[in-house]
PyMOL Python script that loads the backbone (N, CA, C, O; Angstrom):
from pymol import cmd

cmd.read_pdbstr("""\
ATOM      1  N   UNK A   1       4.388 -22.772   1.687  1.00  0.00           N
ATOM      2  CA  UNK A   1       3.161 -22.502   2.401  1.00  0.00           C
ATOM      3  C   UNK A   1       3.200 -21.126   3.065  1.00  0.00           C
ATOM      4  O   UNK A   1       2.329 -20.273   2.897  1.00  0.00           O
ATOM      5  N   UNK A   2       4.117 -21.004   3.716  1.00  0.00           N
ATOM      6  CA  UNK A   2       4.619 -19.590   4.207  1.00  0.00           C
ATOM      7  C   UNK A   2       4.344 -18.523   3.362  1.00  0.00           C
ATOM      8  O   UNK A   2       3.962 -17.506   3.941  1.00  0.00           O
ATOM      9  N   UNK A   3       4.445 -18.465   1.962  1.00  0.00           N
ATOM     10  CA  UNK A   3       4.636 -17.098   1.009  1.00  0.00           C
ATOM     11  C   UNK A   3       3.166 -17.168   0.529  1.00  0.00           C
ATOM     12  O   UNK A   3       2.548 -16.147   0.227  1.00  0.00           O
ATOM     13  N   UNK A   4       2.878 -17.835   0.496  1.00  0.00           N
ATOM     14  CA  UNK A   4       0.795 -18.242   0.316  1.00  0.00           C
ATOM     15  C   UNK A   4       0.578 -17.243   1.524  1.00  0.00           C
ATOM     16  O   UNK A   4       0.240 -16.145   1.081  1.00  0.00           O
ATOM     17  N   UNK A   5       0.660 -17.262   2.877  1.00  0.00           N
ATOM     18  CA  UNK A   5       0.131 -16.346   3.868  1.00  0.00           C
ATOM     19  C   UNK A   5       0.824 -15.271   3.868  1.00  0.00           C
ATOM     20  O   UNK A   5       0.234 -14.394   4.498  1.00  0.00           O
ATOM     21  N   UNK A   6       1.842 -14.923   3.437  1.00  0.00           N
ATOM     22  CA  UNK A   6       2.631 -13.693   3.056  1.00  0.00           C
ATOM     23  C   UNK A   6       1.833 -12.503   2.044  1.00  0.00           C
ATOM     24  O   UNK A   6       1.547 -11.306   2.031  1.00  0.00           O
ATOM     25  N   UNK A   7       1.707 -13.737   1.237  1.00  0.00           N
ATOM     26  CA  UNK A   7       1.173 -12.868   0.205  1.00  0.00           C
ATOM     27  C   UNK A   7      -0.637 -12.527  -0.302  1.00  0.00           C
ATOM     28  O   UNK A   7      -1.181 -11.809  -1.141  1.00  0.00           O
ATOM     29  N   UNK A   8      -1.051 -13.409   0.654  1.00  0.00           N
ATOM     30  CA  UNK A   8      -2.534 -13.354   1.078  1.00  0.00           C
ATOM     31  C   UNK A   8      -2.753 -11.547   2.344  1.00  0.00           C
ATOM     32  O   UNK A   8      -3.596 -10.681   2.577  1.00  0.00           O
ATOM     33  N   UNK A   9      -1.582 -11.872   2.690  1.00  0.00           N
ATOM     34  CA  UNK A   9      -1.533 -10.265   4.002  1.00  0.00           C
ATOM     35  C   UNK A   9      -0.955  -9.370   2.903  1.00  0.00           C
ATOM     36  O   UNK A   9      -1.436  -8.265   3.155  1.00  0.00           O
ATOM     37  N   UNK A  10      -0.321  -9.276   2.018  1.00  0.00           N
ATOM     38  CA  UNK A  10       0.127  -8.760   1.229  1.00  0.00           C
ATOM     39  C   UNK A  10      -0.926  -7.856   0.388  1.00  0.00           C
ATOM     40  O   UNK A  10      -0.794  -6.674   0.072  1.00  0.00           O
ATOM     41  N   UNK A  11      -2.222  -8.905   0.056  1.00  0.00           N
ATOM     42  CA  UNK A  11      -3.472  -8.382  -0.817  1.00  0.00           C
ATOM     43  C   UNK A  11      -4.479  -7.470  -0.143  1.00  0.00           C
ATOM     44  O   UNK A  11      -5.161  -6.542  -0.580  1.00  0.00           O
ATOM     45  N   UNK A  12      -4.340  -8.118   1.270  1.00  0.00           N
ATOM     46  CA  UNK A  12      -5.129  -7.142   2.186  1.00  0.00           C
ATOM     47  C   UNK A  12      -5.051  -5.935   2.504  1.00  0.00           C
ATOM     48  O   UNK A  12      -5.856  -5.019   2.673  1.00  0.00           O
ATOM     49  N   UNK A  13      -3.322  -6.143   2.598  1.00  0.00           N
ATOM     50  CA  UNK A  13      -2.786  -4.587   2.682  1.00  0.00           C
ATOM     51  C   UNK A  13      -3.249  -3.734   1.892  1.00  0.00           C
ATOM     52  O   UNK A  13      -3.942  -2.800   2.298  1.00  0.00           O
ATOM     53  N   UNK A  14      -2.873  -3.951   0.338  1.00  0.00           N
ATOM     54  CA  UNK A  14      -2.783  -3.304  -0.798  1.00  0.00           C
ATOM     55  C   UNK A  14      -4.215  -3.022  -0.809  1.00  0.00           C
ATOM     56  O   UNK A  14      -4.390  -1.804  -0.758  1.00  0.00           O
ATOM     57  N   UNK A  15      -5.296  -3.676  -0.855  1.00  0.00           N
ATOM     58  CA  UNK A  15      -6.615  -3.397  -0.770  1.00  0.00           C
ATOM     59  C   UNK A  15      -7.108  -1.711   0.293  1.00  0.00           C
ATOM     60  O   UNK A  15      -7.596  -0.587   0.183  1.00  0.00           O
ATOM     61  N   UNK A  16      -6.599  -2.550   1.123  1.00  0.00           N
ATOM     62  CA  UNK A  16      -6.597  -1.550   2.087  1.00  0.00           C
ATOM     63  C   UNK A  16      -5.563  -0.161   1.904  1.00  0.00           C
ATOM     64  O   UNK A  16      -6.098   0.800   2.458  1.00  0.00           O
ATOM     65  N   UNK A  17      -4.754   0.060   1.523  1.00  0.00           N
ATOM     66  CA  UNK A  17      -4.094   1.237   1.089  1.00  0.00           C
ATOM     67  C   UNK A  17      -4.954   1.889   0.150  1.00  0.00           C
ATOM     68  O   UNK A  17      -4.997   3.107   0.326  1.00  0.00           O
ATOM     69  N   UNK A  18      -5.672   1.445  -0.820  1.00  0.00           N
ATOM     70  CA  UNK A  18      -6.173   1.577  -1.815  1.00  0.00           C
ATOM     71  C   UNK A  18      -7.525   2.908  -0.791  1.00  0.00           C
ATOM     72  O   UNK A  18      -7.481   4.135  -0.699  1.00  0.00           O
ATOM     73  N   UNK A  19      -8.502   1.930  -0.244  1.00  0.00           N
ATOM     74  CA  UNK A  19      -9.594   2.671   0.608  1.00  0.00           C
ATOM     75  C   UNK A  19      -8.798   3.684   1.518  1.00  0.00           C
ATOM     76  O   UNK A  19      -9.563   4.496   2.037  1.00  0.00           O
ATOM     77  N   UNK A  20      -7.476   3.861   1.853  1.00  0.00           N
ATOM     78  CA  UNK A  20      -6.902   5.121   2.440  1.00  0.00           C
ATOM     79  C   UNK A  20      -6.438   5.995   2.001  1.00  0.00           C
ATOM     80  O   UNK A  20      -6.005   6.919   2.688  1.00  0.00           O
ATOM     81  N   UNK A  21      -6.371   5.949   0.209  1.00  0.00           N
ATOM     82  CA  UNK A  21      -6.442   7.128  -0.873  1.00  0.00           C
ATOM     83  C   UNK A  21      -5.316   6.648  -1.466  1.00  0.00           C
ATOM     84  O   UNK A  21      -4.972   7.533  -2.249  1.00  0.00           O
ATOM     85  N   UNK A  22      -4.408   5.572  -1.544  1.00  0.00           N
ATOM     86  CA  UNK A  22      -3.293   5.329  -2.504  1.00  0.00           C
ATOM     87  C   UNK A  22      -3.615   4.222  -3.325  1.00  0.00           C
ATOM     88  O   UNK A  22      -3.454   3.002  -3.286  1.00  0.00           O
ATOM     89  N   UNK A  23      -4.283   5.317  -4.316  1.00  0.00           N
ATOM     90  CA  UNK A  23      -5.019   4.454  -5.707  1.00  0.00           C
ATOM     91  C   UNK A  23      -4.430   4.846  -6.924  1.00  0.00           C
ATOM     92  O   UNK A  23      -3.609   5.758  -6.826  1.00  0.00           O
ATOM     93  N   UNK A  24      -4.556   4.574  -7.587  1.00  0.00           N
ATOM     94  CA  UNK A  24      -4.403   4.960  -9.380  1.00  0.00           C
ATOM     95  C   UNK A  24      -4.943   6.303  -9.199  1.00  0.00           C
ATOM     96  O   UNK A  24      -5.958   6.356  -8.505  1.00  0.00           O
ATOM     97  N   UNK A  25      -4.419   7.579  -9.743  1.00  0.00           N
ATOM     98  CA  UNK A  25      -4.574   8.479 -10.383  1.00  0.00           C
ATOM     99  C   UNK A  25      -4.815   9.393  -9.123  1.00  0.00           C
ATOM    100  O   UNK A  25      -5.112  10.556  -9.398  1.00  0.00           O
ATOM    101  N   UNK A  26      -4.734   9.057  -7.755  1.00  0.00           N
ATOM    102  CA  UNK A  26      -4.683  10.095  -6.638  1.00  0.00           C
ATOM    103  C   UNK A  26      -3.260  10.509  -6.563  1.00  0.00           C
ATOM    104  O   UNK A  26      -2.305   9.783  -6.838  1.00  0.00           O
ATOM    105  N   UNK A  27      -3.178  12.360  -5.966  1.00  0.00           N
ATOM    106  CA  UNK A  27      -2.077  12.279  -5.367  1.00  0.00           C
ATOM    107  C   UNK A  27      -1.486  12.223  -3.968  1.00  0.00           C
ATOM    108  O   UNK A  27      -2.253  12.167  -3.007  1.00  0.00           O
ATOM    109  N   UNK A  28      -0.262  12.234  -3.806  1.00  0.00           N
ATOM    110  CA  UNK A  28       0.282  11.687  -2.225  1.00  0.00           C
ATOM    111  C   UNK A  28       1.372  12.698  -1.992  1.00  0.00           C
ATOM    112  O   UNK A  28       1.788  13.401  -2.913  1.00  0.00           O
ATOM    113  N   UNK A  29       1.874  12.778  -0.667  1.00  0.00           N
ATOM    114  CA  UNK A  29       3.073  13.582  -0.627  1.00  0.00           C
ATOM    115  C   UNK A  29       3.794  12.593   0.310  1.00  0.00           C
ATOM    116  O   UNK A  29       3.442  12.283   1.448  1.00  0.00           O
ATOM    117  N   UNK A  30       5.192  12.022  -0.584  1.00  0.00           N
ATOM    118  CA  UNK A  30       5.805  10.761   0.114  1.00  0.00           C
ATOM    119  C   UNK A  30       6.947  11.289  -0.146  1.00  0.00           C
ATOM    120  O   UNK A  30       7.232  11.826  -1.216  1.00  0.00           O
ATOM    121  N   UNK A  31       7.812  11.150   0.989  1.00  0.00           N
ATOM    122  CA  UNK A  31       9.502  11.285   1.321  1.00  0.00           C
ATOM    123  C   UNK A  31       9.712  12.488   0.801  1.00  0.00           C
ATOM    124  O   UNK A  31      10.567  12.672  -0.065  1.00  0.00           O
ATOM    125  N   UNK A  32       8.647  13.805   1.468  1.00  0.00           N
ATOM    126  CA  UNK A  32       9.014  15.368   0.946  1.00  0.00           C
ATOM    127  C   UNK A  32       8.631  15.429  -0.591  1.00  0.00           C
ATOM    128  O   UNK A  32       8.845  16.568  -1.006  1.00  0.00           O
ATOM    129  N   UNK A  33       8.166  14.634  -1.520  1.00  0.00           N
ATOM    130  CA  UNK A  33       7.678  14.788  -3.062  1.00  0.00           C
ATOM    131  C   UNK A  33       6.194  14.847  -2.910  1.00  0.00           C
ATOM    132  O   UNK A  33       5.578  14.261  -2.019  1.00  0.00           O
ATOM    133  N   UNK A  34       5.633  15.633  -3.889  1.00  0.00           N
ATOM    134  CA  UNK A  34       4.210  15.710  -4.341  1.00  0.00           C
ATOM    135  C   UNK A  34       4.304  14.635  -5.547  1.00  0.00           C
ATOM    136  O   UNK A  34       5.071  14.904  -6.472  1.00  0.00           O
ATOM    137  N   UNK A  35       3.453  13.250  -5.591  1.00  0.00           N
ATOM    138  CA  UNK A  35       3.618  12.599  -6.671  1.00  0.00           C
ATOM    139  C   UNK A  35       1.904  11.867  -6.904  1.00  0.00           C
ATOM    140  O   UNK A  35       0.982  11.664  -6.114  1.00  0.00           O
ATOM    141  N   UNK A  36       2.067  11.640  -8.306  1.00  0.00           N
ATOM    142  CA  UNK A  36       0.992  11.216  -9.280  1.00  0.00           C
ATOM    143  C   UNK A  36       0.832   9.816  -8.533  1.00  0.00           C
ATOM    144  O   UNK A  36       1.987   9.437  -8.335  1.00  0.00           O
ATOM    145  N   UNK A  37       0.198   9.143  -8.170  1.00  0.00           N
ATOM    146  CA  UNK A  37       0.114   7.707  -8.050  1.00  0.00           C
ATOM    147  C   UNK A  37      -0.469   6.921  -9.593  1.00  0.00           C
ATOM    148  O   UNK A  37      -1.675   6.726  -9.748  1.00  0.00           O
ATOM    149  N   UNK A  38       0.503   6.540 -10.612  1.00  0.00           N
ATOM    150  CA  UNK A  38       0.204   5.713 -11.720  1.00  0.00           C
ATOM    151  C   UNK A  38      -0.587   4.146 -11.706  1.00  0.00           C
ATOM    152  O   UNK A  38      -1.170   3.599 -12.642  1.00  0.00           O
ATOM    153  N   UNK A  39      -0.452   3.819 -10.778  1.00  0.00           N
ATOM    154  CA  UNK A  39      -0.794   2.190  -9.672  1.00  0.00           C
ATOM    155  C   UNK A  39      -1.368   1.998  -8.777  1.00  0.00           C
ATOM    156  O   UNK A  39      -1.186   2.911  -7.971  1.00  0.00           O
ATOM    157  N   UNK A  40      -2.105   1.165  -8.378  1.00  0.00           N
ATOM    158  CA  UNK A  40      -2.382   0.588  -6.868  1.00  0.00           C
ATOM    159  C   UNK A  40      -1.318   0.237  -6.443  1.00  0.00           C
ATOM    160  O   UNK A  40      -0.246   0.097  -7.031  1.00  0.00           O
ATOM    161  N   UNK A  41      -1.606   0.075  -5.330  1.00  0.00           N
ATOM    162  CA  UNK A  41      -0.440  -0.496  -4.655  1.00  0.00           C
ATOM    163  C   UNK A  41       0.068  -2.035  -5.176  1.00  0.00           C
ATOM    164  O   UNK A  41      -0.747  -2.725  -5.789  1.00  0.00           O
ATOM    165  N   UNK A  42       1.219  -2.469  -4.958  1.00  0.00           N
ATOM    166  CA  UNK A  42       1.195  -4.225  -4.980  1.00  0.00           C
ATOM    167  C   UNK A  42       2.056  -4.902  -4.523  1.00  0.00           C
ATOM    168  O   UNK A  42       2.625  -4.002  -3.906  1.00  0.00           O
ATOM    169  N   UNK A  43       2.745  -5.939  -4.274  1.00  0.00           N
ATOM    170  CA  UNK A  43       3.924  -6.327  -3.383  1.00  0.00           C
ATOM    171  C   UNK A  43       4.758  -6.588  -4.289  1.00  0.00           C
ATOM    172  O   UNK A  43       4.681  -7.343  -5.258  1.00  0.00           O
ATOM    173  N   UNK A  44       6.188  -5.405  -3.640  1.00  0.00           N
ATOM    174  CA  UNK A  44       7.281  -5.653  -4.017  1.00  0.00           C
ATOM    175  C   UNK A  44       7.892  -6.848  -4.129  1.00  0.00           C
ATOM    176  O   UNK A  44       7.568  -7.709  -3.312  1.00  0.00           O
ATOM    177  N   UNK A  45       8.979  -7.196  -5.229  1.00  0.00           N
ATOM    178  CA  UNK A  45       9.344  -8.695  -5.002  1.00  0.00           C
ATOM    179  C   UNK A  45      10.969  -8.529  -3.780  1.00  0.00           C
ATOM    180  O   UNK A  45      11.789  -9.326  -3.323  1.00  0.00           O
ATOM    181  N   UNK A  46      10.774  -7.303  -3.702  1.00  0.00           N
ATOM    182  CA  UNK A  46      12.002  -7.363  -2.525  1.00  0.00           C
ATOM    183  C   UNK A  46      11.306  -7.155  -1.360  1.00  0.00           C
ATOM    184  O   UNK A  46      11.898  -6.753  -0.358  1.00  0.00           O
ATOM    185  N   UNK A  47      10.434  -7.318  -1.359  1.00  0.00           N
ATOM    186  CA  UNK A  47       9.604  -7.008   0.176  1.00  0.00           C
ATOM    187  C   UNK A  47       8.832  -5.871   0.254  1.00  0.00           C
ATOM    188  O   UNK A  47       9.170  -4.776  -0.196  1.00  0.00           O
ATOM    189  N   UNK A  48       7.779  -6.120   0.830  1.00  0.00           N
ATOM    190  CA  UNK A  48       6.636  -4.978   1.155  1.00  0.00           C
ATOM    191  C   UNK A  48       5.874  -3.978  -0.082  1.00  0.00           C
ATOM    192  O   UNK A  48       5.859  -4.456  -1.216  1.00  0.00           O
ATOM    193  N   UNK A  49       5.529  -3.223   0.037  1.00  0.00           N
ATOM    194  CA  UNK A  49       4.405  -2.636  -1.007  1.00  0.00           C
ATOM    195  C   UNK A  49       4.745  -1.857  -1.589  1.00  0.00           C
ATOM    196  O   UNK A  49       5.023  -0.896  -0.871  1.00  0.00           O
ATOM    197  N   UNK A  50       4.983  -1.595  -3.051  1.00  0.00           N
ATOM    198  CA  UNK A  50       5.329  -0.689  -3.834  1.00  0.00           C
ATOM    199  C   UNK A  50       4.017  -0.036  -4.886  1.00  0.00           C
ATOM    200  O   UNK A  50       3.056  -0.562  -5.447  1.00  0.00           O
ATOM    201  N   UNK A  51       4.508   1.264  -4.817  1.00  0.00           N
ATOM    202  CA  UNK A  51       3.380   1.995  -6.182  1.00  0.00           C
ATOM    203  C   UNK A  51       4.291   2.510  -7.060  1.00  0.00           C
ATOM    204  O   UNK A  51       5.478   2.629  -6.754  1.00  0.00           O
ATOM    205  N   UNK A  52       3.695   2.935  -8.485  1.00  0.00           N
ATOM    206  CA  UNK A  52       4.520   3.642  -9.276  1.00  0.00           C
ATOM    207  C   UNK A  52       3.558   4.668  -9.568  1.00  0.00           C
ATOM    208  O   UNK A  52       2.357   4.676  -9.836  1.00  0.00           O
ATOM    209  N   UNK A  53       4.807   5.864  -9.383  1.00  0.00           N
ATOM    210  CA  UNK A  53       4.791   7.593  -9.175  1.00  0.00           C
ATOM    211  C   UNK A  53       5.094   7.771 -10.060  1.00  0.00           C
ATOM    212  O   UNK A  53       5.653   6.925 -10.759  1.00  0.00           O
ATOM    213  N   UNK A  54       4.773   9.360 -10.533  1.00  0.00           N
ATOM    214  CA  UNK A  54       5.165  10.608 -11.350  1.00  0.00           C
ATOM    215  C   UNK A  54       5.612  11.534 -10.572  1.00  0.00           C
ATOM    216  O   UNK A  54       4.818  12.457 -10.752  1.00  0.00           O
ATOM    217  N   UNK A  55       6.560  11.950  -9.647  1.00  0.00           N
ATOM    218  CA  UNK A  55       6.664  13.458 -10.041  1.00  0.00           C
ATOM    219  C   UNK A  55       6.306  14.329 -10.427  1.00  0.00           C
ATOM    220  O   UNK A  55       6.024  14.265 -11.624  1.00  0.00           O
ATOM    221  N   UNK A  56       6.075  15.696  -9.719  1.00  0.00           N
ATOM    222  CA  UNK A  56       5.972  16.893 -10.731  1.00  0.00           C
ATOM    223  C   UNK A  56       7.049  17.613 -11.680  1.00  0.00           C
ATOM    224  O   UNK A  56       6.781  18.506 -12.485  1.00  0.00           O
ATOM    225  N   UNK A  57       8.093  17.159 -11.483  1.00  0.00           N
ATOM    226  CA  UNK A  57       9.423  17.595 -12.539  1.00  0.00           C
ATOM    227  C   UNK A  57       9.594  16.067 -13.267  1.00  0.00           C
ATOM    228  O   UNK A  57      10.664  15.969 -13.867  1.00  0.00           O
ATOM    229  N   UNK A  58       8.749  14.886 -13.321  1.00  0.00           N
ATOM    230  CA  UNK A  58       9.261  14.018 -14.258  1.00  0.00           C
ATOM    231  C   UNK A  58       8.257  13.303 -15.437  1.00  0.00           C
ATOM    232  O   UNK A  58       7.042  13.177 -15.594  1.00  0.00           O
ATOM    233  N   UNK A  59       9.440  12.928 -16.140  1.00  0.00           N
ATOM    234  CA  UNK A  59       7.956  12.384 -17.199  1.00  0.00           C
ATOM    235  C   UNK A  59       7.955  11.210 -17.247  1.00  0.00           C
ATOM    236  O   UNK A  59       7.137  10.863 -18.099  1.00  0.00           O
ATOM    237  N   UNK A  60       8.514  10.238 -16.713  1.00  0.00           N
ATOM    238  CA  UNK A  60       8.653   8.542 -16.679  1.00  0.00           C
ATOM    239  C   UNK A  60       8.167   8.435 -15.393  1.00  0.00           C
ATOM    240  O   UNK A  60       8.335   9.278 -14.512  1.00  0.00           O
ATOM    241  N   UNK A  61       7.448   7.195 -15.266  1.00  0.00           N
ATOM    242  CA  UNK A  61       7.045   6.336 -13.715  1.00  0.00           C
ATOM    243  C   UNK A  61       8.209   6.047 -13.418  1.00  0.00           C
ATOM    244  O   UNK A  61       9.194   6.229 -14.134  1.00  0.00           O
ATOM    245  N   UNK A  62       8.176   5.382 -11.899  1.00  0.00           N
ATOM    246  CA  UNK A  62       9.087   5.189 -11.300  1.00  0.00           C
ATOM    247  C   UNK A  62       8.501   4.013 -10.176  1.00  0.00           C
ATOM    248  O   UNK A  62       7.272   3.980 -10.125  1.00  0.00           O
ATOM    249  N   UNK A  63       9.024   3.311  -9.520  1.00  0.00           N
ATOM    250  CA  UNK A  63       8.606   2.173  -8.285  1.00  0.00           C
ATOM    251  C   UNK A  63       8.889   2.585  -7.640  1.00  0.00           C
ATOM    252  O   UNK A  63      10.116   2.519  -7.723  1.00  0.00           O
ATOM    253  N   UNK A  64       8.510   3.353  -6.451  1.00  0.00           N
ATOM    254  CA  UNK A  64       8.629   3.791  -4.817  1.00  0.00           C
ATOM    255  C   UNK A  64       8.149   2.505  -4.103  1.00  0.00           C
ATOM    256  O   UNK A  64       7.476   1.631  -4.649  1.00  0.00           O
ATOM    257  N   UNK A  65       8.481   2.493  -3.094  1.00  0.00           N
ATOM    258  CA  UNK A  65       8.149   1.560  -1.936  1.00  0.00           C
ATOM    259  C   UNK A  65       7.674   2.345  -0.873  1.00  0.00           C
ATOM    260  O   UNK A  65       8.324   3.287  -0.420  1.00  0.00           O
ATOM    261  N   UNK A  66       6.502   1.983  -0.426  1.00  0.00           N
ATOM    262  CA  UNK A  66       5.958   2.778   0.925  1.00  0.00           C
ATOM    263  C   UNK A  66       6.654   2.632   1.865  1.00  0.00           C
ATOM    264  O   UNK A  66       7.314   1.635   2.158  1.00  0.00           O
ATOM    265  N   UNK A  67       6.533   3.949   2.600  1.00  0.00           N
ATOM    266  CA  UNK A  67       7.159   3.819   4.074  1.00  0.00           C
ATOM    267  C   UNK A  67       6.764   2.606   4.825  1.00  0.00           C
ATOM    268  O   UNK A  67       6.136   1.788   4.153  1.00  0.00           O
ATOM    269  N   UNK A  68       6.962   2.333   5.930  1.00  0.00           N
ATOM    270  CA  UNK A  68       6.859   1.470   7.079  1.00  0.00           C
ATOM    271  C   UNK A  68       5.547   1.948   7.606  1.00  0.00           C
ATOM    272  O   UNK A  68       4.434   1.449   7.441  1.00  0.00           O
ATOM    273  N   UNK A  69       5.866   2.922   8.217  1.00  0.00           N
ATOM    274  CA  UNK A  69       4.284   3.741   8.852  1.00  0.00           C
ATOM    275  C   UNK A  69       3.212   3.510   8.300  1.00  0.00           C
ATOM    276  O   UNK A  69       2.170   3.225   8.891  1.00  0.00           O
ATOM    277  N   UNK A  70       3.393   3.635   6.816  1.00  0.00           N
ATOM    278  CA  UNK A  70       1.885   3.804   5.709  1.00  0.00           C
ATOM    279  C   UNK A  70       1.393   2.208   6.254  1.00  0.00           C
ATOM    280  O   UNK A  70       0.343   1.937   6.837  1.00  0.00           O
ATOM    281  N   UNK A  71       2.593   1.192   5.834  1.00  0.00           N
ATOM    282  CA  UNK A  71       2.162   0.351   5.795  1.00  0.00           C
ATOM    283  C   UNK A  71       1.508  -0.750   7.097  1.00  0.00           C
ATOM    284  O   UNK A  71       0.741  -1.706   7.210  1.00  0.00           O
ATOM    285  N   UNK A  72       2.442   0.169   7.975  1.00  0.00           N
ATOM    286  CA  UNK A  72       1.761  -0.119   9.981  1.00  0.00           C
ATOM    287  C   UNK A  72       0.175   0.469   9.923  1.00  0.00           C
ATOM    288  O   UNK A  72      -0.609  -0.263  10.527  1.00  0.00           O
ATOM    289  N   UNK A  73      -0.456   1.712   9.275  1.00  0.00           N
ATOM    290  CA  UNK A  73      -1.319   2.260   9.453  1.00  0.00           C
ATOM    291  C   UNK A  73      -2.239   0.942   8.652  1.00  0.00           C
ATOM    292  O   UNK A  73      -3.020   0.238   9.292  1.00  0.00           O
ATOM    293  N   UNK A  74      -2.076   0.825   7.679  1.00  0.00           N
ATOM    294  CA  UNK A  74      -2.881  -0.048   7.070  1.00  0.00           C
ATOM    295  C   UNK A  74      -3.109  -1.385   7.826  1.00  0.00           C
ATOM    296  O   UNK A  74      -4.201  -1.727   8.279  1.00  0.00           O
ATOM    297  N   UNK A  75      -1.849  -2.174   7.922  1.00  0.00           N
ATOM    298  CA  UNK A  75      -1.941  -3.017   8.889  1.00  0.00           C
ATOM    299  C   UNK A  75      -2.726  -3.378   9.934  1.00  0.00           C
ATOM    300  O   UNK A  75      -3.426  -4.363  10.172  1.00  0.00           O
ATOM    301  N   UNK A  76      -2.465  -2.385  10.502  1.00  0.00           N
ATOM    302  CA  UNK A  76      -3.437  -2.041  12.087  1.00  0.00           C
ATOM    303  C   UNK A  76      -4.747  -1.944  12.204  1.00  0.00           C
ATOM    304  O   UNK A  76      -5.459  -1.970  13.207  1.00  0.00           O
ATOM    305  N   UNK A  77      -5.143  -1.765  10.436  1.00  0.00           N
ATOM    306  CA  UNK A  77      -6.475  -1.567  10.617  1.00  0.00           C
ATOM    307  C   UNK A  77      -7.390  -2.603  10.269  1.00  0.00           C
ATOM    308  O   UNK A  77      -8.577  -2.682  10.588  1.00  0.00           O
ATOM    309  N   UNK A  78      -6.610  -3.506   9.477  1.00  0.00           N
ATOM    310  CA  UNK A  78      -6.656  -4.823   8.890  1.00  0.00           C
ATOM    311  C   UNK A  78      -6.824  -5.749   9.884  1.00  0.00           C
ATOM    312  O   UNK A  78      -7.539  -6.747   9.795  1.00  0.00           O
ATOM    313  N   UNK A  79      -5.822  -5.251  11.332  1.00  0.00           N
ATOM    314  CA  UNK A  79      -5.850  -6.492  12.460  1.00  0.00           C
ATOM    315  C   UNK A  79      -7.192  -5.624  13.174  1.00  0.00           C
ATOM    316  O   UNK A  79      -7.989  -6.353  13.765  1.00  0.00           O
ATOM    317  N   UNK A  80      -7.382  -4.725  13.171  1.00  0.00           N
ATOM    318  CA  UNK A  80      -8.804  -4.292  13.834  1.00  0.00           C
ATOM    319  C   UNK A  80     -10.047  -4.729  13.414  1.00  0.00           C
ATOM    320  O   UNK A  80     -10.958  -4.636  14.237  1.00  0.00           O
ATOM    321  N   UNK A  81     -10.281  -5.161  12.375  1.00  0.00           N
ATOM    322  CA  UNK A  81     -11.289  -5.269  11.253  1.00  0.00           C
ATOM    323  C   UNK A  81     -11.123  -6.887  11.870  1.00  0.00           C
ATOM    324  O   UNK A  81     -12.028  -7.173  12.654  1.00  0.00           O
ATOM    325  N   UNK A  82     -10.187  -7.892  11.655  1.00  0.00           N
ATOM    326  CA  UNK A  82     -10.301  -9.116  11.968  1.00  0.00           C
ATOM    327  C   UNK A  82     -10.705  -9.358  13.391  1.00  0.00           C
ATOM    328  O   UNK A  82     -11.597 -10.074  13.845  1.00  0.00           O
ATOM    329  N   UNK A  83      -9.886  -8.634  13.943  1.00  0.00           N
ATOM    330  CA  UNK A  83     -10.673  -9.137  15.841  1.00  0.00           C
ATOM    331  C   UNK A  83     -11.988  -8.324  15.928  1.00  0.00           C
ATOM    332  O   UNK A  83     -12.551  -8.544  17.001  1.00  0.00           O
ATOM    333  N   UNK A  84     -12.513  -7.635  15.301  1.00  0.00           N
ATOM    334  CA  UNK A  84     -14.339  -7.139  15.276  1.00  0.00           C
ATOM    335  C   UNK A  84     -14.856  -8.243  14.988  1.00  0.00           C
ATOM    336  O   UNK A  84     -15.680  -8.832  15.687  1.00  0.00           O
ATOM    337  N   UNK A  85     -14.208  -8.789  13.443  1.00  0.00           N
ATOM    338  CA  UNK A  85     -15.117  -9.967  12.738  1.00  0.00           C
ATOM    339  C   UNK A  85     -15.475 -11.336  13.887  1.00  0.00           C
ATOM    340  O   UNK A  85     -16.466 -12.062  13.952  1.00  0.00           O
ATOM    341  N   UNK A  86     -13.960 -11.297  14.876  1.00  0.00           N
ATOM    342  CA  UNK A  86     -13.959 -12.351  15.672  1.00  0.00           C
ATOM    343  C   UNK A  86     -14.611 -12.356  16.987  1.00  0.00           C
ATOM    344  O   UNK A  86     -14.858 -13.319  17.713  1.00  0.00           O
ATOM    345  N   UNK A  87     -14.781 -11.442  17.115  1.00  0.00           N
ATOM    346  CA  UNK A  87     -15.965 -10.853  18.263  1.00  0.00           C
ATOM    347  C   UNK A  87     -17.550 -11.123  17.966  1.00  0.00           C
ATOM    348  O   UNK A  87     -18.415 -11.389  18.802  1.00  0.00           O
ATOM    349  N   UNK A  88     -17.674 -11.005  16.790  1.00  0.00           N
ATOM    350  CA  UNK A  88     -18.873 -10.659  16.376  1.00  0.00           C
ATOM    351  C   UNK A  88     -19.919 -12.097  15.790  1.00  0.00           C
ATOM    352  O   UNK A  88     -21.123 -12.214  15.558  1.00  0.00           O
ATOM    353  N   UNK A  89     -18.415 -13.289  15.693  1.00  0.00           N
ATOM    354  CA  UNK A  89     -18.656 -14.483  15.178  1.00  0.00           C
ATOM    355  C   UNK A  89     -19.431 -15.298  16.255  1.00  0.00           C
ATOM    356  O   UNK A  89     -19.779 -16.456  16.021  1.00  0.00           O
TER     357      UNK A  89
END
""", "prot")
cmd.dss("prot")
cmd.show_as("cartoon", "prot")
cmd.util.cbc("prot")
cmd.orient("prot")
């Protein structure tokens, strides 16, 4: 039951990363790299949100995992959006 609400916050996130520009075919500058975003975001099976990058020196994707921050920023905005909705109910 637990990984049902895990992974329900999981979709929200990713949704939401998505509307903050980490979509398919935008680029990002993560951990000092300029990279291709190949993916939406989606949940890692080791935990938290991963995209797959290009590089500008590479020619294969790769699975990065977002920082913490990216994923606090998103978060935060997700719990803002719910206590409006709950205000407003």
């Amino acid at each position: 039951m637990t990984s049902a609400v895990d992974r329900s916050l999981d979709s929200d996130t990713c949704r939401k990363l998505i509307s903050l520009g980490y979509a398919r075919s935008n680029h990002v500058r993560l951990y000092g790299q300029e990279l291709e975003l190949v993916s939406d975001p989606f949940p890692h099976q080791e935990g938290g949100i991963a995209i797959e990058v290009i590089g500008k020196t590479e020619s294969v994707s790769r699975t990065m995992k977002l920082p913490l921050p990216v994923l606090h920023v998103a978060s935060s905005r997700i719990e803002k959006r719910n206590s409006n909705d709950k205000r407003t109910a």
